[in-house]
C-alpha positions, 0 to 999 in steps of 0.5 A: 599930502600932495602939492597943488597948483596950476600953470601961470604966466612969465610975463611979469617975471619969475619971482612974480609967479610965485608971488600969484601962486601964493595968493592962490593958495597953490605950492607949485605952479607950471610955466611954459619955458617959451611961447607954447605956440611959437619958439620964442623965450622970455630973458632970465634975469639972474636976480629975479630967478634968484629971488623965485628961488628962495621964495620956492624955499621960504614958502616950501613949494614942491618941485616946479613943472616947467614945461617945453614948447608944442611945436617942440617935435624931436621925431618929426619927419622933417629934419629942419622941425626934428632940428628946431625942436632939439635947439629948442630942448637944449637951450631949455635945459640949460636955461632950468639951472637958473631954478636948481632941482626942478622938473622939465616937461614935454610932449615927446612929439608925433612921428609924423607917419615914419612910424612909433620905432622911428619916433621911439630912436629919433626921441632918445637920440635927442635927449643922449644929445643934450642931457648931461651928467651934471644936471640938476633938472630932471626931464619928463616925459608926458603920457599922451592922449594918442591922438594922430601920430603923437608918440607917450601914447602907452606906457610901453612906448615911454618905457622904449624910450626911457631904455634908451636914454644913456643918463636914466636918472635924469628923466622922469614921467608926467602923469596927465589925468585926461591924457592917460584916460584919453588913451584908454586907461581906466583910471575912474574905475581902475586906478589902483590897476593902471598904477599897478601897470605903470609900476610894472611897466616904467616904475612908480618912482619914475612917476614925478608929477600929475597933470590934474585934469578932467576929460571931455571925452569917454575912456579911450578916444585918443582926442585930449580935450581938458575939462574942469574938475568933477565936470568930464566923464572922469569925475569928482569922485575919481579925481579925489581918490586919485589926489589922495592915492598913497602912490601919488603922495608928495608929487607936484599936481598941476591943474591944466583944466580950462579955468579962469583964476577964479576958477583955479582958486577954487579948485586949488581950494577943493583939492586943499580941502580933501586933503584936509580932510583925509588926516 
């Protein structure tokens, strides 16, 4: 089995997300630590936070995938972005031990014309920075579309990056559907052959989570436009046999796909069926 949920609101709080997550039929859900376009971060209130954590326990969710502001960019040319971004990373570590054993996820930013090895140096020089030996939270790195000069555009370009991370056991990978297929991995066509690569390349046990989304666009054109499942160039088809793939079982999927609730619902729903039908 796989675990199924989309990303939510911390508006109304933490345990309160859970609460949604539960009515939607999901059992795990994504949450922007800050404001996705901005800096700004919602107080935790230790009560609230514990009572989302026994809810997780109750409920059995799988892992949360938390996930680390856009205008986080730890390799930008500007000092005073690659600065903010690495205060922005820190505090968001520290603030995950509020919800134990979690993932945190982030795009790891875009070079900014310095070139892939500088954002390759200036990336795991941030995470040597603040990771620390007795975290619980596991950080990921997302694979990205490879639009302009964002960095996680191959699965080398992470493994660079994961090499030079003193605490390895600490990071992970995300594994978005429409990024890795934007970046021109076949994965409706050849999945079982990009999963042989990645093993190859990073590891399959690196491999944490999916983001499960279609994609606007043909294999390869680097643009990462989310679409709905079974309504991009991806497919239903394909997008089942990756939900039901034997390397991606017991993994959190969160749906990113540009839905309603109504419509993350139904297709928590749709995954919950092939499931269902696949035992």
């Amino acid at each position: 089995m796989i675990y199924i949920g989309c990303h939510l609101s911390v508006t109304n709080g933490y345990e309160a997300m859970g609460k949604t997550m539960c009515d939607f039929g999901g059992n795990t859900f994504a949450y922007f630590t800050r404001n996705p376009r901005g800096g700004r971060s919602k107080d935790i209130i230790p009560e609230d936070a514990a009572a989302l954590n026994r809810l997780l326990e109750e409920q059995r969710f799988g892992k949360l995938v938390a996930h680390g502001s856009y205008t986080m960019n730890l390799c930008a040319a500007k000092e005073s972005t690659r600065l903010n971004g690495l205060d922005m990373l820190e505090q968001d570590i520290q603030r995950m031990e509020f919800f134990p054993h979690q993932y945190y996820n982030f795009h790891p930013g875009a070079h900014t014309g310095q070139g892939a090895e500088k954002g390759i140096e200036l990336i795991a020089d941030a995470l040597n920075g603040v990771l620390f030996p007795e975290m619980s939270t596991t950080v990921l790195l997302e694979t990205m579309a490879g639009k302009g000069t964002e960095m996680g555009r191959s699965f080398e370009e992470l493994r660079e990056i994961i090499d030079r991370v003193e605490l390895k056991d600490k990071v992970g990978v995300c594994f978005d559907t429409c990024h890795v297929w934007d970046a021109g991995y076949d994965v409706a066509n050849d999945l079982d052959g990009v999963l042989h690569h990645f093993d190859d390349v990073i590891g399959l046990d690196r491999l944490r989570a999916v983001h499960f989304n279609d994609s606007k666009n043909p294999c390869g054109a680097h643009k990462d436009r989310h679409e709905k499942l079974g309504q991009g160039y991806i497919g239903m088809e394909a997008m089942k046999r990756i939900a039901l793939h034997p390397a991606l079982q017991n993994k959190p999927f969160i749906l990113e796909t540009p839905n309603d609730d109504e419509g993350y619902i139904a297709e928590i729903r749709t995954v919950k069926e092939w499931m269902e039908e696949s035992t």
